[in-house]
C-alpha positions as CSV (number, residue, x, y, z in Angstrom):
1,X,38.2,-44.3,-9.7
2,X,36.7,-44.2,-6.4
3,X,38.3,-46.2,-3.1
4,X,37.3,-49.3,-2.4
5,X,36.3,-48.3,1.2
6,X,34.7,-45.2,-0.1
7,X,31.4,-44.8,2.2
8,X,27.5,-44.9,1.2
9,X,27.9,-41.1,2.9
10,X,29.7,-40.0,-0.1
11,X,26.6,-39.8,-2.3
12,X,25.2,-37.1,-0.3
13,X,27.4,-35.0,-1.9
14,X,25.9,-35.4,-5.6
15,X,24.2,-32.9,-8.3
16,X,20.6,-34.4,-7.5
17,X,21.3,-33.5,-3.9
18,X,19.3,-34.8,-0.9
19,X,19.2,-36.0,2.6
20,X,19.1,-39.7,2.2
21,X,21.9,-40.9,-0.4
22,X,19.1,-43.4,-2.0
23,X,16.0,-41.5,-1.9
24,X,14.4,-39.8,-4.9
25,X,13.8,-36.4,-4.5
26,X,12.2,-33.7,-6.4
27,X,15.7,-33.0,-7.6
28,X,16.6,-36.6,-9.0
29,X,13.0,-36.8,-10.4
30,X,14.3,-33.8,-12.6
31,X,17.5,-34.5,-13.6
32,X,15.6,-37.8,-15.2
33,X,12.8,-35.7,-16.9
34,X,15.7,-33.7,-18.5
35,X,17.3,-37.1,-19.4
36,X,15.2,-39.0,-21.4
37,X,11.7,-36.9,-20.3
38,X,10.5,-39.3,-17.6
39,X,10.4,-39.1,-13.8
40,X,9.8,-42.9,-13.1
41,X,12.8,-45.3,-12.8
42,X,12.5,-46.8,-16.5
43,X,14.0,-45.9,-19.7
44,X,12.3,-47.0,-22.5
45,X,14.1,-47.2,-26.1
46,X,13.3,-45.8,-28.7
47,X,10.1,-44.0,-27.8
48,X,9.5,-40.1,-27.4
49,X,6.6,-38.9,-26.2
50,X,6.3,-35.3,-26.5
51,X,7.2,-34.0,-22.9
52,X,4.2,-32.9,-21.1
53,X,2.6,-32.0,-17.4
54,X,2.1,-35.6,-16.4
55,X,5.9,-36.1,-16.6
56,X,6.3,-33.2,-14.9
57,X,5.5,-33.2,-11.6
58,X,9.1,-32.7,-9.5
59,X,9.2,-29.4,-12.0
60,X,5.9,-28.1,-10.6
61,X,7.1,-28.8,-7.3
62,X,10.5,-27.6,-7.1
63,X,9.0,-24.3,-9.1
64,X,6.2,-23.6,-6.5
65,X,8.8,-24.0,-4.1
66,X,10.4,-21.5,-5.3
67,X,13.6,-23.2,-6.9
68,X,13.2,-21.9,-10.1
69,X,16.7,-20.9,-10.9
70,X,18.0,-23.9,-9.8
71,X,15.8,-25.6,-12.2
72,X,17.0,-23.4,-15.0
73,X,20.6,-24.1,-14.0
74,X,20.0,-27.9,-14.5
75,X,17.9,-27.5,-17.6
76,X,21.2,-26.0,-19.0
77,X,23.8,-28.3,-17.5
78,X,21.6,-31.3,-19.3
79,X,21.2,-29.5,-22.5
80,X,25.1,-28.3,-22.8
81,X,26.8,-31.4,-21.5
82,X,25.2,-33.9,-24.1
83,X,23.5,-35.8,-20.5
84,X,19.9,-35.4,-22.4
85,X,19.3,-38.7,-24.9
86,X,16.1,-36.3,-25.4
87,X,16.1,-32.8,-26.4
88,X,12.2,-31.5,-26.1
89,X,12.0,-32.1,-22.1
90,X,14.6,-29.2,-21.7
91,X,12.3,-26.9,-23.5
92,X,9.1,-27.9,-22.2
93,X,10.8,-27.5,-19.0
94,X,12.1,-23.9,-20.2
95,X,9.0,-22.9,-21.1
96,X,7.3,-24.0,-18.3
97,X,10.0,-21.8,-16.5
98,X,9.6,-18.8,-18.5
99,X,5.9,-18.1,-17.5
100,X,6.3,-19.0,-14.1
101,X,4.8,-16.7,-11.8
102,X,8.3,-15.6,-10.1
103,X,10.0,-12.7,-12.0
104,X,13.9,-14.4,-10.9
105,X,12.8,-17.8,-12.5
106,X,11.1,-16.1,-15.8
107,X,14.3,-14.0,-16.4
108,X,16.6,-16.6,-15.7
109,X,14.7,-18.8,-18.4
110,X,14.7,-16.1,-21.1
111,X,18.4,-15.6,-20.3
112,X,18.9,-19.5,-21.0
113,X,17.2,-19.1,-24.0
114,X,20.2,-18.9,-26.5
115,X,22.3,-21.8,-24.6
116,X,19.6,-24.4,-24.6
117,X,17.5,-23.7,-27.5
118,X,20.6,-23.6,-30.0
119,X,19.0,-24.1,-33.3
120,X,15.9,-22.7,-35.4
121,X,14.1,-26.3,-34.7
122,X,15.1,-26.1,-30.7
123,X,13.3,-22.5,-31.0
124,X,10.7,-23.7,-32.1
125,X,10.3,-26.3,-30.4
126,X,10.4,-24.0,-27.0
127,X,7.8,-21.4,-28.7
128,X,5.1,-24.3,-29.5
129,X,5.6,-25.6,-26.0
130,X,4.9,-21.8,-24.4
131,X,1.4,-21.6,-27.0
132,X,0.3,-25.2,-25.6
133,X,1.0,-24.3,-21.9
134,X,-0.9,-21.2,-22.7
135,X,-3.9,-22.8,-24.3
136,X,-5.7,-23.1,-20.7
137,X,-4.9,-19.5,-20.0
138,X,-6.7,-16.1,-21.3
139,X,-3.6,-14.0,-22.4
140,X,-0.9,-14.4,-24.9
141,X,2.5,-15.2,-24.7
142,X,4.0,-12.4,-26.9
143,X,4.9,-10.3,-24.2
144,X,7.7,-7.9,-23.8
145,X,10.3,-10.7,-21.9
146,X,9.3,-13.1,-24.6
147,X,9.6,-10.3,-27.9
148,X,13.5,-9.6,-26.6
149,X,14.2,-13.1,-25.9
150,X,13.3,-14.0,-29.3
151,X,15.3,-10.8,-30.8
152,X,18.3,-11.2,-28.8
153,X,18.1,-14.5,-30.7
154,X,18.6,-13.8,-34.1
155,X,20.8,-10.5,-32.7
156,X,23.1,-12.4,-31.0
157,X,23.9,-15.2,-33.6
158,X,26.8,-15.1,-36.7
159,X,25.1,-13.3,-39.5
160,X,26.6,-16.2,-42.1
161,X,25.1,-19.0,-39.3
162,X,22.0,-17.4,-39.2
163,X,21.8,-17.2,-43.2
164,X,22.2,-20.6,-43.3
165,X,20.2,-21.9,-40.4
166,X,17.2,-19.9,-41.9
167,X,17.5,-21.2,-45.4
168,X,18.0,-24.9,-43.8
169,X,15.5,-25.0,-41.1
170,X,12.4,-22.3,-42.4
171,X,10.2,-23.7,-40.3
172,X,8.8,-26.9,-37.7
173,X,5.4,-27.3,-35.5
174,X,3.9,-25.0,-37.6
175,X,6.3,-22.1,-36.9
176,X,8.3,-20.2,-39.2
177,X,11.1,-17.4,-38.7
178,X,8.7,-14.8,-40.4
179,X,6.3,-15.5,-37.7
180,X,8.7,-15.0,-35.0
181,X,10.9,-11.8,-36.3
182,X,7.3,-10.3,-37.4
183,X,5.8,-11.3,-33.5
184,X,9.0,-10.3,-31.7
185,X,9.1,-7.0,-33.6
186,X,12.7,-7.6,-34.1
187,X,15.0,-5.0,-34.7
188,X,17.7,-5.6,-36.4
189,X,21.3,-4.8,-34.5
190,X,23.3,-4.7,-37.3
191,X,23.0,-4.7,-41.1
192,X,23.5,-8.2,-41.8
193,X,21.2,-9.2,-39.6
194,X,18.5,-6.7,-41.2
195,X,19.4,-8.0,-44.2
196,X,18.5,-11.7,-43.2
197,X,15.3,-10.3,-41.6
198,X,14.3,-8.8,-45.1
199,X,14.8,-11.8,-46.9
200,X,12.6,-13.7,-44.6
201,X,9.7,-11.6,-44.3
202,X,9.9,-9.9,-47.9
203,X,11.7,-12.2,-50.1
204,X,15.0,-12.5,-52.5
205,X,13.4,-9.8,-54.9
206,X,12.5,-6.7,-52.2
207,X,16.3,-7.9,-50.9
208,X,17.8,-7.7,-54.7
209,X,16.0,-4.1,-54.9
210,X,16.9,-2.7,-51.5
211,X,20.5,-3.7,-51.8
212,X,21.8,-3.5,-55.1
213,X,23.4,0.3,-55.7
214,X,24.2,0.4,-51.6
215,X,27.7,0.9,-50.3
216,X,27.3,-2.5,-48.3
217,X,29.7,-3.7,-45.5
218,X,32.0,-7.1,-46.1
219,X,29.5,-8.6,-43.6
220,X,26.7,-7.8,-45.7
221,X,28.2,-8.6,-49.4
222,X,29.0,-12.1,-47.8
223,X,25.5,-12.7,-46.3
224,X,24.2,-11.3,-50.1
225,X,26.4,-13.6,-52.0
226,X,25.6,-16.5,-49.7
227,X,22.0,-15.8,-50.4
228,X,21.9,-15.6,-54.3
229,X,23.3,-19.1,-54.7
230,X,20.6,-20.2,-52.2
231,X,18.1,-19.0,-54.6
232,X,20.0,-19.5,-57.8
233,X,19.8,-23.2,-56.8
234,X,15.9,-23.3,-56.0
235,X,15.4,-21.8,-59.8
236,X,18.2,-23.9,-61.1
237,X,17.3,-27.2,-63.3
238,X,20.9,-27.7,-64.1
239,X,22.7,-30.6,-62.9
240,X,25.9,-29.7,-63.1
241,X,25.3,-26.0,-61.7
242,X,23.7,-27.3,-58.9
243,X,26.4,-29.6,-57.9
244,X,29.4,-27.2,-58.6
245,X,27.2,-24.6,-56.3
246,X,26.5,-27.0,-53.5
247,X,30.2,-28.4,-53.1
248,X,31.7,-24.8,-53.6
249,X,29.4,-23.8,-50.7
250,X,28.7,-26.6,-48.5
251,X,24.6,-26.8,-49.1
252,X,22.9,-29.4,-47.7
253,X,20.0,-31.1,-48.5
254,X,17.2,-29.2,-46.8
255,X,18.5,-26.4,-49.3
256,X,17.6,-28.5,-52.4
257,X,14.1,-28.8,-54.4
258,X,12.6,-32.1,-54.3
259,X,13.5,-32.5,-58.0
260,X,16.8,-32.2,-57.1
261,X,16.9,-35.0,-54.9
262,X,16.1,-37.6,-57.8
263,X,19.5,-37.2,-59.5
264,X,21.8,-40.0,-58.4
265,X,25.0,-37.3,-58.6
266,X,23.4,-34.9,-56.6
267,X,23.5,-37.6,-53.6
268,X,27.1,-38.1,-54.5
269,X,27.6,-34.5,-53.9
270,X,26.0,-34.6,-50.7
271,X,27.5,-37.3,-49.1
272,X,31.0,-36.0,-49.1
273,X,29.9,-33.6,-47.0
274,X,27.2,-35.1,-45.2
275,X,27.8,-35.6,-41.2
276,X,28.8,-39.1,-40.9
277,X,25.7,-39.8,-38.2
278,X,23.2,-39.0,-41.4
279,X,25.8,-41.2,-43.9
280,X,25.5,-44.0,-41.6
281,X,21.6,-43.9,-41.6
282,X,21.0,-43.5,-45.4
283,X,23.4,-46.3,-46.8
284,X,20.8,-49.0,-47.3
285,X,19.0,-46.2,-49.8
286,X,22.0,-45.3,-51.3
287,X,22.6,-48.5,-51.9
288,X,19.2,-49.2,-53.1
289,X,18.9,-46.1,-55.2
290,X,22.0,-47.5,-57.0
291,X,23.9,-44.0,-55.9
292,X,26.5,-46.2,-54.2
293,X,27.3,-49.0,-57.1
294,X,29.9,-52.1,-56.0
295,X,33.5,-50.8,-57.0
296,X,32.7,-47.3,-57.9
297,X,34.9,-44.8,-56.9
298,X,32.1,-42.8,-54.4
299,X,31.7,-46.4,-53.1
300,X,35.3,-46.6,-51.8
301,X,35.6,-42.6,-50.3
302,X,32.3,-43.4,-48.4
303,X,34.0,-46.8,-47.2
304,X,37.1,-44.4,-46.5
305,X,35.3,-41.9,-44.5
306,X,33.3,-44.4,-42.6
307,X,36.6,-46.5,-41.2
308,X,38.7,-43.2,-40.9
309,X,39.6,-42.6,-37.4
310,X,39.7,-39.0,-37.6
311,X,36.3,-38.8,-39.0
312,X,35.1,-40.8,-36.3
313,X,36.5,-39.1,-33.7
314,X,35.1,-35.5,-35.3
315,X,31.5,-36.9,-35.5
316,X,32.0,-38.6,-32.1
317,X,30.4,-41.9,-33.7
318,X,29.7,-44.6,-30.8
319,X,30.2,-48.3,-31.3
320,X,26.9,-48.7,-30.8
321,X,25.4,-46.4,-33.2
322,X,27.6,-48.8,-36.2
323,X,26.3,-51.5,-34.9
324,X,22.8,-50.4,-35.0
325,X,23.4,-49.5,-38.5
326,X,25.7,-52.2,-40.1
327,X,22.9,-54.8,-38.7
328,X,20.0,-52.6,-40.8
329,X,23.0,-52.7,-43.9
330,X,23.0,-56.1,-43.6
331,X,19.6,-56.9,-43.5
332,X,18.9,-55.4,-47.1
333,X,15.7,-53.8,-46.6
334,X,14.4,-51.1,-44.8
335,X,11.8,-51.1,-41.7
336,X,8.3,-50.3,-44.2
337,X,9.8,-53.0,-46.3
338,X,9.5,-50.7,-49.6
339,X,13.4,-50.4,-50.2
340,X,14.9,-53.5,-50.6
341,X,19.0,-53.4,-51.5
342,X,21.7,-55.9,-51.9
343,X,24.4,-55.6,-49.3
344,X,27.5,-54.0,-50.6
345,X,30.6,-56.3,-49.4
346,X,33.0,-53.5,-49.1
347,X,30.6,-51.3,-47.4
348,X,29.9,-54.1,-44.3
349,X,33.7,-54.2,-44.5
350,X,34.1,-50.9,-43.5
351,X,31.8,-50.8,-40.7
352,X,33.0,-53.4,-39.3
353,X,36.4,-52.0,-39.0
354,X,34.6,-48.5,-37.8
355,X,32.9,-51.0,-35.3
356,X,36.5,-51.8,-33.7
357,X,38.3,-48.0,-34.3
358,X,34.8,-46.3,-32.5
359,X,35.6,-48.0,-28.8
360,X,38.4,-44.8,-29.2
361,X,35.1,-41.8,-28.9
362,X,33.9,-44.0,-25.7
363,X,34.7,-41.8,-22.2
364,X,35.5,-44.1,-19.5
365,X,33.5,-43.2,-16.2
366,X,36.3,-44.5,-14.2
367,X,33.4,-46.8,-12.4
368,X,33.5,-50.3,-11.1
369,X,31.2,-52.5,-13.8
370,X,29.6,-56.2,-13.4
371,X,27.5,-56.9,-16.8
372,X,25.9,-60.2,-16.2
373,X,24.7,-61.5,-19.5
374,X,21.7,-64.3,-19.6
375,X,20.5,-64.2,-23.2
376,X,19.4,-67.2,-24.7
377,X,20.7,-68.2,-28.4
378,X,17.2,-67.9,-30.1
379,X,17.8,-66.3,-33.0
380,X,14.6,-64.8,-33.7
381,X,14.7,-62.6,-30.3
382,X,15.3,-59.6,-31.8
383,X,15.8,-55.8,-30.4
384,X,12.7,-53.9,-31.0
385,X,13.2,-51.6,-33.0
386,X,16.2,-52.5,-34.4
387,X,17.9,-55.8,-36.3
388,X,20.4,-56.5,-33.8
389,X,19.9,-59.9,-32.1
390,X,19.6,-59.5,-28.3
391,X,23.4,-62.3,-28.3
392,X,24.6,-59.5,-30.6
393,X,23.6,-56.4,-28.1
394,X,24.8,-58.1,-25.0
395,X,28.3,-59.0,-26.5
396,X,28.4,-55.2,-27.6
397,X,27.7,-53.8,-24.7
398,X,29.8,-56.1,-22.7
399,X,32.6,-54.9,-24.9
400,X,31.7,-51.5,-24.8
401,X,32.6,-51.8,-20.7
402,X,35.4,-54.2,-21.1
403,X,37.4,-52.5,-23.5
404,X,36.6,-48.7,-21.9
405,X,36.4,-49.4,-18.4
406,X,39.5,-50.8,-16.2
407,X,37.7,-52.5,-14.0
408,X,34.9,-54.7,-15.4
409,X,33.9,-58.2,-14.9
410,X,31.5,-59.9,-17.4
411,X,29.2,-63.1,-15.8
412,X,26.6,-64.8,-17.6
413,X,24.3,-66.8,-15.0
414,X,21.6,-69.2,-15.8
415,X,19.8,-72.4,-13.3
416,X,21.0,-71.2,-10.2
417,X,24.5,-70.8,-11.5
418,X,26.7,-67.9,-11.8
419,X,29.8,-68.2,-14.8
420,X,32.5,-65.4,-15.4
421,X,33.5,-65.0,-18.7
422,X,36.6,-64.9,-20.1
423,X,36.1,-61.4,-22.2
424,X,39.0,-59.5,-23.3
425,X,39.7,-56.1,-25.0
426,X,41.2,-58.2,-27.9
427,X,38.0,-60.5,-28.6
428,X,36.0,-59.5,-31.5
429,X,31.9,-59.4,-31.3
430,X,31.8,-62.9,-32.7
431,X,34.2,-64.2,-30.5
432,X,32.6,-62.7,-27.6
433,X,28.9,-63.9,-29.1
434,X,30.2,-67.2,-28.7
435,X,31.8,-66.6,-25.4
436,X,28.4,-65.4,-23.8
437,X,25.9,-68.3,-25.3
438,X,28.0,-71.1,-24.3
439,X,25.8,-71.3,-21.6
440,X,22.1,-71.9,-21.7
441,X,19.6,-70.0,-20.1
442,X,16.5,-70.3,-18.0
443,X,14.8,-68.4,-15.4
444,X,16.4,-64.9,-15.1
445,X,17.0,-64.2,-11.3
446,X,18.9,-60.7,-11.6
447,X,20.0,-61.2,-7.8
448,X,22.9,-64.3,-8.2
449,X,25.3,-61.5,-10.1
450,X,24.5,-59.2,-6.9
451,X,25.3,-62.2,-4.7
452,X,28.1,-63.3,-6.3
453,X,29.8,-60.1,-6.3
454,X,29.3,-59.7,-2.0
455,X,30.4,-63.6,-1.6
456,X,33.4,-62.9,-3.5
457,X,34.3,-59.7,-1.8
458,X,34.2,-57.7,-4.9
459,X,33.0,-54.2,-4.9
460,X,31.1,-53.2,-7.7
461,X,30.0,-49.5,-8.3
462,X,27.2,-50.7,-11.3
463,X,25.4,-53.9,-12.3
464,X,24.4,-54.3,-15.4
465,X,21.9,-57.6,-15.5
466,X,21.3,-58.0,-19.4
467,X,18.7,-60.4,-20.2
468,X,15.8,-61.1,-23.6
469,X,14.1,-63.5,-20.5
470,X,10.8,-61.3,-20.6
471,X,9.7,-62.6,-17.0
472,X,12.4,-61.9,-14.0
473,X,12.3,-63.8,-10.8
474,X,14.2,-63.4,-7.8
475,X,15.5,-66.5,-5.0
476,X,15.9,-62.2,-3.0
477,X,14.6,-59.1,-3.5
478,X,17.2,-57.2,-6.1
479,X,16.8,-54.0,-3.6
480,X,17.5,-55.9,-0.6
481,X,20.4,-58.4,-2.5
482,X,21.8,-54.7,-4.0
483,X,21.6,-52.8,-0.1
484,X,23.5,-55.9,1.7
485,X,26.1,-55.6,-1.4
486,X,26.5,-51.7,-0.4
487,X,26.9,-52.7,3.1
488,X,29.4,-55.1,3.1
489,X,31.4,-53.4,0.2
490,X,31.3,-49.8,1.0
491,X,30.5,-48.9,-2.5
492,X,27.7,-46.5,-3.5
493,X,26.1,-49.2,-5.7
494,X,23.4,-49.3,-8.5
495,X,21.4,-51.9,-10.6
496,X,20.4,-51.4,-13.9
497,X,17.9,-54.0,-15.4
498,X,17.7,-54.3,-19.1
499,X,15.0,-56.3,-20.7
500,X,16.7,-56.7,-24.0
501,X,13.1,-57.6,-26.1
502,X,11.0,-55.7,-23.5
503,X,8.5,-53.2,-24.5
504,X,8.2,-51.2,-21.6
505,X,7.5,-53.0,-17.9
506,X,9.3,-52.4,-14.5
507,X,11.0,-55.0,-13.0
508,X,10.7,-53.9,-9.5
509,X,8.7,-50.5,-8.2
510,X,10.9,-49.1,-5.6
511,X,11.7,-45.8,-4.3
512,X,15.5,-46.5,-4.3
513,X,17.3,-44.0,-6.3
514,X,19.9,-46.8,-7.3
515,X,17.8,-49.2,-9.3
516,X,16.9,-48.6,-13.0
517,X,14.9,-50.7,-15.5
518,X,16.0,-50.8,-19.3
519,X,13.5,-51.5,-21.5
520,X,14.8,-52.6,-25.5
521,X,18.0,-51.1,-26.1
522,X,19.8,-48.3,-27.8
523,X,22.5,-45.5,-27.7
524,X,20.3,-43.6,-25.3
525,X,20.3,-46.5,-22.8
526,X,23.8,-46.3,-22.8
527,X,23.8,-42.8,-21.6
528,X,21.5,-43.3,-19.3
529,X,23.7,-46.4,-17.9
530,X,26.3,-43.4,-17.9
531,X,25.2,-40.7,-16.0
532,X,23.1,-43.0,-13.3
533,X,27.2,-44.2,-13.0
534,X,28.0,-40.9,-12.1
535,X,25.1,-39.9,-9.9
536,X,24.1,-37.4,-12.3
537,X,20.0,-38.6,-12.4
């Protein structure tokens, strides 16, 4: 945790660089592109756009200025450390880099290429990004830097990965892995490798032929084997076969015929192994589909595995993400309205104990937090985009920073009036509900939190103003309330506004690097909240 007395100086010193601590350079515009694929100051929920030159202008500027590998550096940084909430601006921003007019920036991109882009749908995703950012231009983009790129690729990766990642993943955005070992002209570095290249450009049959009487290498006979269940499964109409095939070998369900995927114990099968993020997402269908019955026994080792705290920990689930999805258990019916299931008792049981056990996978930031809460008890103001109540969100996330950060405070302010809460570590989210609508709300001025923090000599690194009010007024400017607050404190301080029901409108246009609007809510926003903490956008 930083000093109390640390100076406004200090933020010189961070990764998006710059004279002024509070300005927002070409740098800081970038690190948020690569964040969540916007330059401007808000973060909207829930919606991707696919990343494209309007959203790019910092990139272009920092790349005609020639700080190409700098760029590359960062694009890697956001793609490795789990900072992006959104994948496809680091590969529109790698492509962009890789047929940039600079020899040092294209081969630093190519050289990236493996790092950032670390599965078949990441590649591509980069590929289809270089072919539109090519469409204005007369030549192709299959030349020689691109072609060993692409090989070193599929070269460089476990032959056994690779078997599986091409059997799971054959091909996105209208690109397959034929199309990119036949346009790279790959050659193969080592059998196992040429083996998986045969079977994707020729087939099972020119493989079965080719390698049947060889002397082959352990490598090879385990790539082989690995492959003949792949496509004994595809021709297989046996139940039973195809389950004792997909447990013995971990398959997943991109490996399965659509027929397949009718048969209630074949979705048993795959959900023992399924990652707990995709379990999470698909119970209200299970349910629905009658795969997960009340009292049977794949009911209970699903309700196991969702409250187990070292499967938690090993999927790196976030309180937020069970919350998101025990509200959309609970409400019994999915978002087109077509599935429609009856909430299993045991199953909301579970989650709500994973609810509690998940504030363990949370990484303190070791930052100084006020979350000041005016949410009003109107129970049909609603999340978009998810069925979480906005009460519901703002005790989470309160919680989320109470129980994970030392030093939090929780307000809720209404009329003029500013109230601390009495949240602790121990309260549950209905207790804390409770604790944060006592109080009821009218017009939201997001500066009395700011205000009471400086009056009360407190110095607070982040406020979080949490509010479903869609119109925000202010007895001060927030920017001006939030720059007396660094003053007088000596903290490097920011402001995030989240409009909990808002659909995408800034709260205040300002070129201070400090202030960021929310709009709606989700896990994303929380990472966002994150890294703003630790001056990494």
């Amino acid at each position: 945790m930083e000093p109390s007395g640390s100076t406004p100086s200090n933020h010189t010193q961070n990764s998006t660089g710059g004279s002024c601590p509070w300005e927002v350079n070409d740098k800081a515009k970038l690190c948020r592109f690569l964040c969540y694929g916007s330059e401007g100051d808000i973060y909207t929920a829930r919606e991707e756009d696919r990343a494209s030159m309007e959203n790019a202008g910092a990139l272009l500027s920092m790349l005609q200025e020639g700080r190409g590998t700098e760029v590359v550096e960062e694009i890697k940084r956001f793609s490795q450390d789990g900072r992006a909430v959104r994948l496809s601006p680091s590969f529109f921003a790698l492509a962009l880099c890789s047929q940039h007019s600079e020899l040092k920036t294209r081969q630093a991109a190519f050289k990236a290429l493996k790092e950032v882009c670390r599965d078949p749908a990441h590649l591509f995703s980069f590929i289809q990004y270089k072919k539109e950012l090519k469409e204005g231009m007369k030549c192709g983009i299959w030349g020689r830097a691109l072609r060993k790129a692409v090989s070193d690729w599929y070269n460089e990766q476990d032959a056994l990965s690779l078997a599986a990642a091409v059997t799971r993943c054959k091909q996105r955005e209208g690109w397959s892995h034929q199309d990119l070992l036949r346009l790279s002209h790959t050659k193969p570095a080592r059998d196992a490798i040429a083996l998986i290249s045969k079977y994707v450009t020729k087939g099972w049959k020119e493989v079965q032929a080719a390698y049947a009487d060889k002397e082959n290498s352990e490598e090879v006979v385990k790539v082989l084997s690995y492959l003949e269940v792949v496509e004994k499964v595809k021709h297989s109409c046996d139940e039973t076969e195809v389950i004792a095939l997909m447990e013995e070998h971990k398959l997943e369900r991109e490996q399965l015929l659509t027929d397949h995927l009718k048969s209630k114990q074949v979705w048993r099968a795959l959900l023992k192994d399924m990652p707990l993020h995709s379990v999470l997402r698909i119970l209200g269908k299970m349910t629905a589909n009658k795969v997960l019955e009340p009292g049977s026994s794949e009911t209970q080792s699903v309700c196991d595995r969702i409250q187990s705290e070292t499967a938690l920990k090993k999927a790196k689930i976030h309180p937020f993400s069970i919350l998101l999805a025990s509200e959309n258990y609970k409400r019994g019916q999915g978002y087109q309205g077509k599935t429609k299931w009856e909430p299993d008792s045991s199953i909301l049981k579970a989650m709500d104990a994973a609810f509690y056990k998940s504030f363990l996978n949370v990484e303190p930031s070791g930052k100084r937090f006020v979350v000041a809460v005016d949410v009003s008890t109107s129970l049909s103001s609603i999340v978009p985009g998810t069925s979480v109540s906005t009460a519901v969100a703002a005790a989470a996330i309160a919680m989320i920073f109470v129980r994970t950060e030392a030093d939090t405070h929780v307000l809720t302010y209404s009329e003029g009036a500013v109230v601390p809460c009495t949240v602790s570590p121990d309260m549950t989210l209905a207790e804390t509900t409770i604790e944060l609508v006592k109080i009821p709300s009218g017009s939201t001025d997001c500066t009395l939190p700011i205000a009471w923090a400086t009056e009360s000599g407190k110095s607070v690194d982040v406020f979080i103003i949490l509010t479903n009010n869609p119109l925000w007024s202010f007895s001060a400017s927030p920017v001006e309330a939030l720059k007396k607050h660094r003053q007088i404190s000596g903290a490097n301080t920011k402001l995030v506004m989240c409009g909990l029901t808002s659909i995408g409108h800034a709260v205040a246009d300002t070129e201070d690097r400090g202030l960021m609007s929310i709009c709606g809510f989700d896990l994303g926003a929380l990472s966002v909240i994150r890294s703003l903490a630790q001056d990494l956008i």
